[in-house]
N, CA, C and O atoms as CSV, one atom per row, in Angstrom:
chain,resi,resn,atom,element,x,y,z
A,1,UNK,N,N,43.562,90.735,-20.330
A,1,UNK,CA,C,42.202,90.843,-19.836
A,1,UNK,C,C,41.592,89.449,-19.763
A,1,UNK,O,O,41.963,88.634,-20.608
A,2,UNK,N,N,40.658,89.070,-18.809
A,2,UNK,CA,C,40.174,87.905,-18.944
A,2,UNK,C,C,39.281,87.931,-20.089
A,2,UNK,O,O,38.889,89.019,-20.510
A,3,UNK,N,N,38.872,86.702,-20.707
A,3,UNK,CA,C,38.199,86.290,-21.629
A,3,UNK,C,C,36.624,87.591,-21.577
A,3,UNK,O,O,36.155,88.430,-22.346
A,4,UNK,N,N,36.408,87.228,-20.628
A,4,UNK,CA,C,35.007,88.054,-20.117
A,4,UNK,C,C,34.931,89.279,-20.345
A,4,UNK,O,O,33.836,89.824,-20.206
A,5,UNK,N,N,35.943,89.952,-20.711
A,5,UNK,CA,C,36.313,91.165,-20.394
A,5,UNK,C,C,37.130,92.086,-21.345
A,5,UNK,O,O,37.640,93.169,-21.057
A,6,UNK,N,N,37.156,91.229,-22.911
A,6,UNK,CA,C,37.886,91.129,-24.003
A,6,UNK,C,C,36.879,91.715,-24.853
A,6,UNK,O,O,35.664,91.525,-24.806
A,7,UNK,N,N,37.731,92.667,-25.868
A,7,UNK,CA,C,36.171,93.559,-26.861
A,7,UNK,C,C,36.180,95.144,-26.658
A,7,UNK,O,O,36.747,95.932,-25.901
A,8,UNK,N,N,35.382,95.207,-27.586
A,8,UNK,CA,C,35.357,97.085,-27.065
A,8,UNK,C,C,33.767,97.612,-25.919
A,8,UNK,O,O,33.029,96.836,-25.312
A,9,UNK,N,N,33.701,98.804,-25.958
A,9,UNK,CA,C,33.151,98.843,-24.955
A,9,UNK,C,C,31.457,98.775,-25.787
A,9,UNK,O,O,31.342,98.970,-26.997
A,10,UNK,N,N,30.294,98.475,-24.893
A,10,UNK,CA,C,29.397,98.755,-25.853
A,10,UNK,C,C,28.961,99.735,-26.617
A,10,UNK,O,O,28.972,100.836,-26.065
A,11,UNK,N,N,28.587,99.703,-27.688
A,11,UNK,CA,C,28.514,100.826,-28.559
A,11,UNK,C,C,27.817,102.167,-27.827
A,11,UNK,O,O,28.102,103.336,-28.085
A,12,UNK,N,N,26.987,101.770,-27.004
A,12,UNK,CA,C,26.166,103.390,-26.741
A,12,UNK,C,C,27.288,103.874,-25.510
A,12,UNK,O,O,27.159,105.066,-25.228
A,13,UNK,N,N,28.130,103.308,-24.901
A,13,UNK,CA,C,28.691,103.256,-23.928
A,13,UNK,C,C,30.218,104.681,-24.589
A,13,UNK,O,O,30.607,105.798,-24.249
A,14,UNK,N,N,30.607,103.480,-25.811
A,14,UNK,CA,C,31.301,104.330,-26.416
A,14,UNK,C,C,31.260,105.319,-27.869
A,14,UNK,O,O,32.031,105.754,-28.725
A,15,UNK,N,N,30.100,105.335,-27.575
A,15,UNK,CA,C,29.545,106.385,-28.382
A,15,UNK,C,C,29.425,108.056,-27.939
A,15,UNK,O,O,29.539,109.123,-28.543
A,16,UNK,N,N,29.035,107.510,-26.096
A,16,UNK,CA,C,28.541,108.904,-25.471
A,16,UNK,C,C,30.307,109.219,-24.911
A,16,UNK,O,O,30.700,110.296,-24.462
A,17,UNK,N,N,30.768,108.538,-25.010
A,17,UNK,CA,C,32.674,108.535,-24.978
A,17,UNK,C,C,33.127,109.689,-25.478
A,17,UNK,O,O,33.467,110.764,-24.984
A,18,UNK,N,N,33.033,109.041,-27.066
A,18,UNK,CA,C,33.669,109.784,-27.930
A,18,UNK,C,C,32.333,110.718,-28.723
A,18,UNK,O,O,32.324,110.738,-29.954
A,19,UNK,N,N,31.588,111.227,-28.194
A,19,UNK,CA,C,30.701,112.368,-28.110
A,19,UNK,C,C,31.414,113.285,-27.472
A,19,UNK,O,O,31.978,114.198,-28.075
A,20,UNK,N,N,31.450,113.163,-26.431
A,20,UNK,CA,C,32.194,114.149,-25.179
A,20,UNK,C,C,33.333,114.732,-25.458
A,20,UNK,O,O,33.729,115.890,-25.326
A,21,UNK,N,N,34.014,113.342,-26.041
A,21,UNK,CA,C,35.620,113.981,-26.222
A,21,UNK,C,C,36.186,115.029,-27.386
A,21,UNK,O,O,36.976,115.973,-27.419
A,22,UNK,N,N,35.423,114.400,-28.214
A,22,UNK,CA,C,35.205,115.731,-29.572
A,22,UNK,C,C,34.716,116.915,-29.332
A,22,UNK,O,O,35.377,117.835,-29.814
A,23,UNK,N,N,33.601,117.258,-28.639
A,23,UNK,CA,C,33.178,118.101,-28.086
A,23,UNK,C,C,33.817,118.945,-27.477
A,23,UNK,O,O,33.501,120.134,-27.457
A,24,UNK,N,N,35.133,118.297,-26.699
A,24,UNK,CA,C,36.154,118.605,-25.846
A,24,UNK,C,C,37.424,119.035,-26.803
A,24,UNK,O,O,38.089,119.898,-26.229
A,25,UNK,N,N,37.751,118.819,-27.599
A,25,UNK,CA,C,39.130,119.049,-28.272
A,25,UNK,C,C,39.366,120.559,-27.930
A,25,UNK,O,O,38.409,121.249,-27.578
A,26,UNK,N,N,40.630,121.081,-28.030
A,26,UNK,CA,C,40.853,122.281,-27.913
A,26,UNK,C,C,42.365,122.399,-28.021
A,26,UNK,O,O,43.037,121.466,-28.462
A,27,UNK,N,N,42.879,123.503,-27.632
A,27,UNK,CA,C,44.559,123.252,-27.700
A,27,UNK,C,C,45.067,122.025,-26.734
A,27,UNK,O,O,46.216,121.608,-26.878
A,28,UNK,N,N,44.406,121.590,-25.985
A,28,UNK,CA,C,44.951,120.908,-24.719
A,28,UNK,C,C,44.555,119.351,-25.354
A,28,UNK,O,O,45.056,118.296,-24.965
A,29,UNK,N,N,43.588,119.492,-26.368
A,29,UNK,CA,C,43.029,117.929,-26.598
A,29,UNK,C,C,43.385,117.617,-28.264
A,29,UNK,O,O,43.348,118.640,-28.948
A,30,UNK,N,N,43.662,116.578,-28.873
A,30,UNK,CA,C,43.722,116.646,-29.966
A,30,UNK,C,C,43.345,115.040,-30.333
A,30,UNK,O,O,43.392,114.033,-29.627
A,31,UNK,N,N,42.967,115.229,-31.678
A,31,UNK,CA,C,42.278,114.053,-32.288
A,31,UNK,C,C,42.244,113.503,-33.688
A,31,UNK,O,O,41.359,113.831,-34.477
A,32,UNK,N,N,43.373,112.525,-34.044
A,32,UNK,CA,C,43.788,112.817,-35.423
A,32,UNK,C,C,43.454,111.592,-35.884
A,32,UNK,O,O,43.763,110.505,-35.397
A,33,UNK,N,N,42.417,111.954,-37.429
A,33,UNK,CA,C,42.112,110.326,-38.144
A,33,UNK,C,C,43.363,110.107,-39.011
A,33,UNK,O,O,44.262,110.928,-39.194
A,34,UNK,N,N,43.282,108.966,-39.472
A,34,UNK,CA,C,44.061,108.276,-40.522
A,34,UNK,C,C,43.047,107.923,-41.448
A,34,UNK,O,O,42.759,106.772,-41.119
A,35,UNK,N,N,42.240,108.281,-42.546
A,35,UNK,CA,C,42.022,108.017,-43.620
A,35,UNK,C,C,42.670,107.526,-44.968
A,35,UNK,O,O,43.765,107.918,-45.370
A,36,UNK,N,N,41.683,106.419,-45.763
A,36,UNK,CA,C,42.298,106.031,-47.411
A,36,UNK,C,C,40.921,106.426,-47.678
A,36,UNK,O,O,39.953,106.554,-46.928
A,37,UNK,N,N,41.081,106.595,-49.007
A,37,UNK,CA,C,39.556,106.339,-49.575
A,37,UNK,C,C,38.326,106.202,-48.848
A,37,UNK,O,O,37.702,105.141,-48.829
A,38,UNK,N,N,37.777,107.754,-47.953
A,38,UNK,CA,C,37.271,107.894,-47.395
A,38,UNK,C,C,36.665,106.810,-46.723
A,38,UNK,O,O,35.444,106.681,-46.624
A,39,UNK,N,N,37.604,105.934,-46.202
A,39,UNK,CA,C,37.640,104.797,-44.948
A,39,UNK,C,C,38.936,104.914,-43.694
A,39,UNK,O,O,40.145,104.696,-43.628
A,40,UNK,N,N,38.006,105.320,-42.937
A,40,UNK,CA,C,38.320,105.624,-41.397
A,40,UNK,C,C,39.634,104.134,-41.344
A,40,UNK,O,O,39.203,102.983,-41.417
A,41,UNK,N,N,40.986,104.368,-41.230
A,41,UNK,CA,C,42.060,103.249,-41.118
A,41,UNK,C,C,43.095,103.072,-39.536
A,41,UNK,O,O,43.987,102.273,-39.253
A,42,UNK,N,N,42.298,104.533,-38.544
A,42,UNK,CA,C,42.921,104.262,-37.195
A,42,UNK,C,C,42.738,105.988,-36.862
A,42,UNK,O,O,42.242,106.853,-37.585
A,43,UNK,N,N,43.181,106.076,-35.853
A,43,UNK,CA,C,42.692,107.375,-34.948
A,43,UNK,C,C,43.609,107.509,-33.679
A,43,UNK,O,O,43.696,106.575,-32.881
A,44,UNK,N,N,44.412,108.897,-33.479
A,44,UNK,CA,C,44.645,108.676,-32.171
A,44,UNK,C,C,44.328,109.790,-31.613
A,44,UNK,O,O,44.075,110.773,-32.310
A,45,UNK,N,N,44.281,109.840,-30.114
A,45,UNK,CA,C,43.054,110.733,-29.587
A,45,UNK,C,C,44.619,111.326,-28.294
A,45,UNK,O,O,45.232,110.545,-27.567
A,46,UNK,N,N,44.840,112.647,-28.383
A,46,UNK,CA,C,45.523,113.118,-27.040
A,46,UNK,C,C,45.064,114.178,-26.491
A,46,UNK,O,O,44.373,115.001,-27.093
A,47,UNK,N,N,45.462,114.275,-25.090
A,47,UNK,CA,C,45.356,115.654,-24.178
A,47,UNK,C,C,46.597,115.513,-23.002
A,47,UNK,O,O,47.568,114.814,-22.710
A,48,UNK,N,N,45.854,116.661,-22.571
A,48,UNK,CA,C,47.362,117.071,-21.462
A,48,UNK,C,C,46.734,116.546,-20.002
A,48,UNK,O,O,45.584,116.671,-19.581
A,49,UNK,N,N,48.069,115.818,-19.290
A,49,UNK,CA,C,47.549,115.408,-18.077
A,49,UNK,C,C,48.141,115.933,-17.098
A,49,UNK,O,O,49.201,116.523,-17.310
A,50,UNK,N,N,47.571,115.846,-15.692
A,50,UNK,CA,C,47.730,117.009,-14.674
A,50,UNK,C,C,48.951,117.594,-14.395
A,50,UNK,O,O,49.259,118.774,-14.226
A,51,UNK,N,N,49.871,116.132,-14.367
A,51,UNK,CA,C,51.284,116.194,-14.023
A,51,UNK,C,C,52.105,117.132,-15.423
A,51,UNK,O,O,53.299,117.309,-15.182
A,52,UNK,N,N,51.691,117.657,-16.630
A,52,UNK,CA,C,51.801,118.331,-17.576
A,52,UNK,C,C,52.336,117.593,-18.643
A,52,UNK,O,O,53.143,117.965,-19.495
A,53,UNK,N,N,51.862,116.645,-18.516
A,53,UNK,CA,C,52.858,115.961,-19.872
A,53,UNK,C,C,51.652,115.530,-20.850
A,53,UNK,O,O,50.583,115.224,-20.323
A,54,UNK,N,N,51.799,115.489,-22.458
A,54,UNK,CA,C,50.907,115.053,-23.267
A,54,UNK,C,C,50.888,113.923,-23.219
A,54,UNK,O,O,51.944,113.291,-23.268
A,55,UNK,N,N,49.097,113.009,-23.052
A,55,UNK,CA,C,49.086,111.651,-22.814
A,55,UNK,C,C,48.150,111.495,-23.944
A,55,UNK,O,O,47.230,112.210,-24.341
A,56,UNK,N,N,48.725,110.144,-24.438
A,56,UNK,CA,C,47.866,109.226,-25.120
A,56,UNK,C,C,46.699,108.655,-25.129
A,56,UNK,O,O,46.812,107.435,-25.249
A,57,UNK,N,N,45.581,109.035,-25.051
A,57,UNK,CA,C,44.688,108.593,-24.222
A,57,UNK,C,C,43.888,107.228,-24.812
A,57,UNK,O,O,43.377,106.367,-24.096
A,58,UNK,N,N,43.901,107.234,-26.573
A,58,UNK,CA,C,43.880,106.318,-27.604
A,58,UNK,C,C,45.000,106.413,-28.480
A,58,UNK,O,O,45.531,107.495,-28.729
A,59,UNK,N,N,45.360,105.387,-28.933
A,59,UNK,CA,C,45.950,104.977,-30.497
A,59,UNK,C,C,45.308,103.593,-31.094
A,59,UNK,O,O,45.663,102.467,-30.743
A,60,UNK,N,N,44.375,103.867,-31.988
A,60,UNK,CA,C,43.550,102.314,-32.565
A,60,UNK,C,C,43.987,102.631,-34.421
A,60,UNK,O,O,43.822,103.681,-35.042
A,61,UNK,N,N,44.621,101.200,-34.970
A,61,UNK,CA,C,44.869,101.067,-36.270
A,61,UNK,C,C,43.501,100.002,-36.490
A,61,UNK,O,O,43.320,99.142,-35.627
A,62,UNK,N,N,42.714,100.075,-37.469
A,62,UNK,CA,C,41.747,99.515,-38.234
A,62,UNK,C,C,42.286,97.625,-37.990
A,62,UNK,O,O,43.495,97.398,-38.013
A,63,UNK,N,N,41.535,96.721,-37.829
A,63,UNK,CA,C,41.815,95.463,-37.516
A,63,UNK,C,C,42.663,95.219,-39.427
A,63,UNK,O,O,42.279,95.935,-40.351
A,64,UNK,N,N,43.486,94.407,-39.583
A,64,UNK,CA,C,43.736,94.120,-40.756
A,64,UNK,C,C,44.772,95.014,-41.636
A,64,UNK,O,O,45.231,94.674,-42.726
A,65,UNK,N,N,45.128,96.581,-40.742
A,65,UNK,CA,C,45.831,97.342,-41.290
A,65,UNK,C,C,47.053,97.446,-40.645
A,65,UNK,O,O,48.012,98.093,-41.069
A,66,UNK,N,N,47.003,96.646,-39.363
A,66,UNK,CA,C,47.972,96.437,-38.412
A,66,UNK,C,C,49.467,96.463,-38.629
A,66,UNK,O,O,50.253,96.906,-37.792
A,67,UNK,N,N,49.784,96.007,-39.694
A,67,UNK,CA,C,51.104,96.516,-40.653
A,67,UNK,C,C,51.179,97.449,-41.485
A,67,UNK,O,O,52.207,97.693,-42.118
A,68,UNK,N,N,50.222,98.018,-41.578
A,68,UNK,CA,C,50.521,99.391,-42.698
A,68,UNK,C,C,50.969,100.435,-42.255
A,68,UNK,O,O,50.794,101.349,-43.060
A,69,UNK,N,N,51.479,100.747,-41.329
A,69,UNK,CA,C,52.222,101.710,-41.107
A,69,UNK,C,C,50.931,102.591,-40.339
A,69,UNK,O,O,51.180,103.780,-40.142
A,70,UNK,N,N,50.060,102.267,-40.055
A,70,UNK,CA,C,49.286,103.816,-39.457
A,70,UNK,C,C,49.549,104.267,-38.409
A,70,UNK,O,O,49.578,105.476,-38.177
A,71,UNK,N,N,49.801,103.315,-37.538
A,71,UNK,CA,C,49.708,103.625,-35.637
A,71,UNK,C,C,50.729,104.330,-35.967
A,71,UNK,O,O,50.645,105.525,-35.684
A,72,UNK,N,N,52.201,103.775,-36.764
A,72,UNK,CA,C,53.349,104.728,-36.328
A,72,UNK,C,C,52.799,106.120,-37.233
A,72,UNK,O,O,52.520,107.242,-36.809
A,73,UNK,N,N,52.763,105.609,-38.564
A,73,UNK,CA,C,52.384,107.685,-38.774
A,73,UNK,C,C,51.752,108.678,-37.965
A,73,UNK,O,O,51.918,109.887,-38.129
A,74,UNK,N,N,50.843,108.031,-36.869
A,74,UNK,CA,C,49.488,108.562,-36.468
A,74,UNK,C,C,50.426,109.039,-34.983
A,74,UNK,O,O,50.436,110.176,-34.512
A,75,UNK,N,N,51.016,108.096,-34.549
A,75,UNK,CA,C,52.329,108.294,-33.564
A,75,UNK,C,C,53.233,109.470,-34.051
A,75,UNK,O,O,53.707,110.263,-33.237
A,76,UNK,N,N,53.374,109.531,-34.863
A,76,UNK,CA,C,55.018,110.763,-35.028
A,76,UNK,C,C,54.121,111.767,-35.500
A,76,UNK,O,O,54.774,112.806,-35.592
A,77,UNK,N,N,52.710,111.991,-35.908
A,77,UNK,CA,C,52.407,112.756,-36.164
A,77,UNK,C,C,51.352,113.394,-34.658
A,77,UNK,O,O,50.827,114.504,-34.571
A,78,UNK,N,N,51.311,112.258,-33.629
A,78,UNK,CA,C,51.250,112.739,-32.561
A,78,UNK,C,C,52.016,113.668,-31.867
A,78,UNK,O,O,51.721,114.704,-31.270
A,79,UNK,N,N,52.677,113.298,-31.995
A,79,UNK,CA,C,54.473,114.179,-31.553
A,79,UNK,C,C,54.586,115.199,-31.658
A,79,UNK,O,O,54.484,116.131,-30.860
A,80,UNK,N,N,54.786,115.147,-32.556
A,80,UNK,CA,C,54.606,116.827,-33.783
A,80,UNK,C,C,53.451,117.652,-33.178
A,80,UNK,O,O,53.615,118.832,-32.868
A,81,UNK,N,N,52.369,117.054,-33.027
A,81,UNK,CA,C,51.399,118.389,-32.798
A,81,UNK,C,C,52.012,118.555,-31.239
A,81,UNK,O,O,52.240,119.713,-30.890
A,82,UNK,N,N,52.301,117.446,-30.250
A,82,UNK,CA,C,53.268,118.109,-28.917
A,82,UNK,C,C,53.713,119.094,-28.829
A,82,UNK,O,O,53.358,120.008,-28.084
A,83,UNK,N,N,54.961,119.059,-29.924
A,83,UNK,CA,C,55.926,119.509,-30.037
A,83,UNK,C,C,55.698,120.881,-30.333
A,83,UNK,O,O,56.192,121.740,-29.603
A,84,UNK,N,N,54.888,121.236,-31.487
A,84,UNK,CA,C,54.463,122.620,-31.854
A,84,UNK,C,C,53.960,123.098,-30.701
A,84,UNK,O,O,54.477,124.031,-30.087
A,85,UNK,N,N,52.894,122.472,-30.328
A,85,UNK,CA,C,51.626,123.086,-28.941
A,85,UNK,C,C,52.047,122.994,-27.541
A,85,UNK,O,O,51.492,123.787,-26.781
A,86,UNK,N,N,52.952,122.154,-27.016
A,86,UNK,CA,C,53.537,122.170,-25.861
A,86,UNK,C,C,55.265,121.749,-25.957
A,86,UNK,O,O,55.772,120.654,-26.203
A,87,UNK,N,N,55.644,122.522,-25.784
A,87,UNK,CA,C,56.974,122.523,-26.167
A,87,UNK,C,C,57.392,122.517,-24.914
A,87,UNK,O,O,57.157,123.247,-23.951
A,88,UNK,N,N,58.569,120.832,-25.200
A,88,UNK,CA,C,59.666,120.597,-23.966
A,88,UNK,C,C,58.840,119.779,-22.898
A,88,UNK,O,O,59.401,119.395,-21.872
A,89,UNK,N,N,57.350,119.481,-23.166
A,89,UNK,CA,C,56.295,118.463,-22.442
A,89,UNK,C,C,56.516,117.124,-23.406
A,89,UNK,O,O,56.664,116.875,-24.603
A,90,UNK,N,N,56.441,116.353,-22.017
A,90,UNK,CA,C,56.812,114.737,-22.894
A,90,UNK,C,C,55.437,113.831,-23.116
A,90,UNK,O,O,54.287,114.201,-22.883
A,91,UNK,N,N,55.688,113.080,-23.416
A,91,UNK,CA,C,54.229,112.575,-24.313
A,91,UNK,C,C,54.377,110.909,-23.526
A,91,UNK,O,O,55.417,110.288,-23.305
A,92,UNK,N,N,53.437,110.640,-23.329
A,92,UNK,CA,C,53.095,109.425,-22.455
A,92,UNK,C,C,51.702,108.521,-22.563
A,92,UNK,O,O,50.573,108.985,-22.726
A,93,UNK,N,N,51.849,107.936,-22.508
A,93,UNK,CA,C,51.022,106.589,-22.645
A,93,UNK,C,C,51.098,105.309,-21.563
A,93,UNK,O,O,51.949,104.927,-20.760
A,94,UNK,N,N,49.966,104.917,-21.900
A,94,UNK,CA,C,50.064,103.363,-20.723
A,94,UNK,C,C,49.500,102.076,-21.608
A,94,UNK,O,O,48.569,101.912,-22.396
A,95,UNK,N,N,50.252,101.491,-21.218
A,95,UNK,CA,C,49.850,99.460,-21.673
A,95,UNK,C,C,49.718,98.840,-21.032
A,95,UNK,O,O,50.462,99.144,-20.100
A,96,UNK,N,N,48.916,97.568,-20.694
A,96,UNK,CA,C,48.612,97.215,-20.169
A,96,UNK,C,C,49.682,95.613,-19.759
A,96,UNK,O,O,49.596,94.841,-20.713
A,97,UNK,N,N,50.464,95.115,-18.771
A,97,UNK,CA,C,51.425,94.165,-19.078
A,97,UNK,C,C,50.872,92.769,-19.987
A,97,UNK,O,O,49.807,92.320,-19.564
A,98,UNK,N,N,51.314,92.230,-20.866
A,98,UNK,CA,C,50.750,91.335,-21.630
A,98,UNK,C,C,50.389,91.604,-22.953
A,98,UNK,O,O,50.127,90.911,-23.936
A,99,UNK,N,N,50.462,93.154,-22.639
A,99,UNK,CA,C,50.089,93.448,-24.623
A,99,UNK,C,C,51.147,93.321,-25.369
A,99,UNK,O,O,51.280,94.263,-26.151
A,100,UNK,N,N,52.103,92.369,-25.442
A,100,UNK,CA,C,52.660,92.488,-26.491
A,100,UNK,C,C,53.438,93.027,-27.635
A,100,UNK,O,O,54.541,93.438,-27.994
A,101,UNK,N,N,51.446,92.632,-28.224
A,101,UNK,CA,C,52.242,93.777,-29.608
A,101,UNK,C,C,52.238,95.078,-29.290
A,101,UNK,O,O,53.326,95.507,-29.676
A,102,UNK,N,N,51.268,96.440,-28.521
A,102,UNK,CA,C,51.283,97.494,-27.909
A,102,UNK,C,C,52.897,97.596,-27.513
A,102,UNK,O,O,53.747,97.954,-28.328
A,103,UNK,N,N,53.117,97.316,-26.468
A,103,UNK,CA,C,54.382,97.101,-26.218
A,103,UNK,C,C,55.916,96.800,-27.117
A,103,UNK,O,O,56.980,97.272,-26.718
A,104,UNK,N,N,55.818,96.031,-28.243
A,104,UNK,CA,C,56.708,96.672,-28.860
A,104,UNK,C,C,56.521,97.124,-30.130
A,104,UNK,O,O,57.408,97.036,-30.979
A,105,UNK,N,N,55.354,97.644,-30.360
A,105,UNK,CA,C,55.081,98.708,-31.299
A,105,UNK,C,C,56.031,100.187,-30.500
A,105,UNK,O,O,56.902,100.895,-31.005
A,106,UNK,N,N,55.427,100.231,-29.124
A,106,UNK,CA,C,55.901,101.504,-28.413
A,106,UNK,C,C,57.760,101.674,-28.127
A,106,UNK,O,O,58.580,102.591,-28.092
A,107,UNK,N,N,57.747,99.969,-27.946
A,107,UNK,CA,C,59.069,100.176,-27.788
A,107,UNK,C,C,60.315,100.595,-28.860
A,107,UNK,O,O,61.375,101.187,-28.655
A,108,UNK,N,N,59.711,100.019,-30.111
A,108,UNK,CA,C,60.107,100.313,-31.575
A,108,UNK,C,C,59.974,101.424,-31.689
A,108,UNK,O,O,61.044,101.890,-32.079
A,109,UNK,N,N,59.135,102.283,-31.553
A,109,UNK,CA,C,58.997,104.031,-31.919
A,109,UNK,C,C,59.847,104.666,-30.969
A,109,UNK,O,O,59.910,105.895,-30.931
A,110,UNK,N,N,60.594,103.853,-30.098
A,110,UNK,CA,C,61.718,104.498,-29.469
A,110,UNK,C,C,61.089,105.059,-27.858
A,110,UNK,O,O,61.641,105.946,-27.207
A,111,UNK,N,N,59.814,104.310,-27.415
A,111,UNK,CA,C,59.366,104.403,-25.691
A,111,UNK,C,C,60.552,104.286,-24.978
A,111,UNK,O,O,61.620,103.853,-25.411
A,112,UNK,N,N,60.210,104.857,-23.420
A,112,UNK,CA,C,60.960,104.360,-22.676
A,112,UNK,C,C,60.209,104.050,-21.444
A,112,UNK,O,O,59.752,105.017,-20.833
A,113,UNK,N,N,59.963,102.639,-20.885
A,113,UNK,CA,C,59.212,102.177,-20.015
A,113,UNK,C,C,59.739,103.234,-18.479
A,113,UNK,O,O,60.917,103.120,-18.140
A,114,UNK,N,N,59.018,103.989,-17.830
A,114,UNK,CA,C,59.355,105.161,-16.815
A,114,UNK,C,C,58.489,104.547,-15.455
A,114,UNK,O,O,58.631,105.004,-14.321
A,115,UNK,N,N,57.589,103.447,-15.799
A,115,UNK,CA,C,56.965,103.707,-13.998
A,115,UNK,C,C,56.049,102.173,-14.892
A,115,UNK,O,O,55.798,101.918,-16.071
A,116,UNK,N,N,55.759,101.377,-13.413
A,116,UNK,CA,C,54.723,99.767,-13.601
A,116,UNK,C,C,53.499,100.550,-12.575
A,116,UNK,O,O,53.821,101.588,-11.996
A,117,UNK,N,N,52.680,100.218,-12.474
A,117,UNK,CA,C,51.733,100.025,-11.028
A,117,UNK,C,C,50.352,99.392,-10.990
A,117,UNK,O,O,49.824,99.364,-12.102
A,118,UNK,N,N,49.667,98.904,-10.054
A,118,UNK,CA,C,48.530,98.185,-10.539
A,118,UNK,C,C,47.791,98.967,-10.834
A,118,UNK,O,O,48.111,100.124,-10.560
A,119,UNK,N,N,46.415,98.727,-11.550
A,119,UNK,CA,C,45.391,98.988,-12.265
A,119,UNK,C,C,44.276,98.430,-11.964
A,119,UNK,O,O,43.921,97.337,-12.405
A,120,UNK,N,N,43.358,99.431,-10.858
A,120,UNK,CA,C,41.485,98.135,-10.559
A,120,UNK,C,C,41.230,98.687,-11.363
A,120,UNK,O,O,41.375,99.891,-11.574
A,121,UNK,N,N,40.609,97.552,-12.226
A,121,UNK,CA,C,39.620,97.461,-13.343
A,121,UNK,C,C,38.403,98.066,-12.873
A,121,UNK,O,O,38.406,98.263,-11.658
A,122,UNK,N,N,37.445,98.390,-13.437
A,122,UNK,CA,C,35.639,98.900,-12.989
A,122,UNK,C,C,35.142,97.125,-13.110
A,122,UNK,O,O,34.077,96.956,-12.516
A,123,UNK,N,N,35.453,96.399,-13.466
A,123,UNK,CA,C,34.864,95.465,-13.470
A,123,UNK,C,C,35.368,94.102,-12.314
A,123,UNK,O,O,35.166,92.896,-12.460
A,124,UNK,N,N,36.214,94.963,-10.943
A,124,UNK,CA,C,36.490,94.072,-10.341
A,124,UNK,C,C,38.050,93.240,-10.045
A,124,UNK,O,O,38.500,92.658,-9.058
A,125,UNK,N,N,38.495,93.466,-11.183
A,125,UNK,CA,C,40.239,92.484,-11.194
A,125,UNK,C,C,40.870,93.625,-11.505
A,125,UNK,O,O,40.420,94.722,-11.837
A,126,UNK,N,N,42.710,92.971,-11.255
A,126,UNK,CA,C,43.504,94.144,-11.146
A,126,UNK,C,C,44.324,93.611,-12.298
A,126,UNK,O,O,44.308,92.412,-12.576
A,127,UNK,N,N,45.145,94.622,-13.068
A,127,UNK,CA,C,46.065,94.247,-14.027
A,127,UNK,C,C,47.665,95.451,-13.754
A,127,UNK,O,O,47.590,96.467,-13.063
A,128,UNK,N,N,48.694,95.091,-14.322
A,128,UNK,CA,C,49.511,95.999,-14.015
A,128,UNK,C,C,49.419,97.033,-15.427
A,128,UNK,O,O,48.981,96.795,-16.553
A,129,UNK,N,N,49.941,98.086,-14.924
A,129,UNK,CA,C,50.200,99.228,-15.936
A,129,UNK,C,C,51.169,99.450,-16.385
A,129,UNK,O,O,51.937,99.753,-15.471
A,130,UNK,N,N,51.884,99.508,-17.779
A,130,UNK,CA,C,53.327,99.985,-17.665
A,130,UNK,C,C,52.819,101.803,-18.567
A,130,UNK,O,O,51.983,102.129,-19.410
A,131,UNK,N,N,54.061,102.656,-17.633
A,131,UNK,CA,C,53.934,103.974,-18.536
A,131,UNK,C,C,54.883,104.199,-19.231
A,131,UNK,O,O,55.931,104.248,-18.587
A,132,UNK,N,N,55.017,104.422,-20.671
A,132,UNK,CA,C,56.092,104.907,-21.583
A,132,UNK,C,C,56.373,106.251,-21.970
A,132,UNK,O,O,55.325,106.897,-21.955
A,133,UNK,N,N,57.165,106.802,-22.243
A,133,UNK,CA,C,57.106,108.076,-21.728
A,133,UNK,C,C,58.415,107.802,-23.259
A,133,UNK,O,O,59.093,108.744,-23.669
């Protein structure tokens, strides 16, 4: 992302976000914290997308916890609820090219990069997409 364009979204912005989306959970949507000591340590947020496969829509580990293992628990325990609730549907996600660590976090949990394509931003510039599947 360019410099400009680096950060999360503004708070009321993503507030009325993840208002909606909770609101929304159901068999098709799911939304799982990672808690310690009643401190919020990462979250990942899924639902089902048109083409029928379960997508990723978030995975965020707490800044500083980045090695503790959450994204992947929060990952295989993504799976799992797939697996129970849509059985034989594959689970998918997108990164953005340049992330890195995203990228082989995903690739380590055993991704398999399936499709690239560009991406217009709302703010104007284009970036590529990779989908892991």
């Amino acid at each position: 992302m360019p410099a400009a364009h680096q950060g999360v979204l503004p708070a009321a912005e993503n507030r009325a976000k993840w208002q909606a989306g909770t609101r929304a959970l159901s068999d098709e949507r799911c939304l799982l914290l990672a808690e310690q000591n009643g401190e919020l340590r990462g979250f990942i947020h899924l639902d089902t997308s048109a083409d029928g496969r379960v997508h990723v829509d978030d995975l965020h580990a707490r800044l500083g916890r980045l090695d503790a293992g959450v994204g992947r628990i929060l990952l295989h325990l993504d799976c799992a609820w797939a697996a129970r609730r849509h059985p034989g549907r594959d689970v998918c996600l997108e990164v953005l090219r340049g992330n890195a660590r995203a990228i082989s976090f995903y690739e380590r949990a055993g991704g398999l990069r399936t499709a690239e394509r560009p991406l217009r931003m709302d703010a104007g510039f284009t970036r590529t997409e990779i989908d892991y599947t």
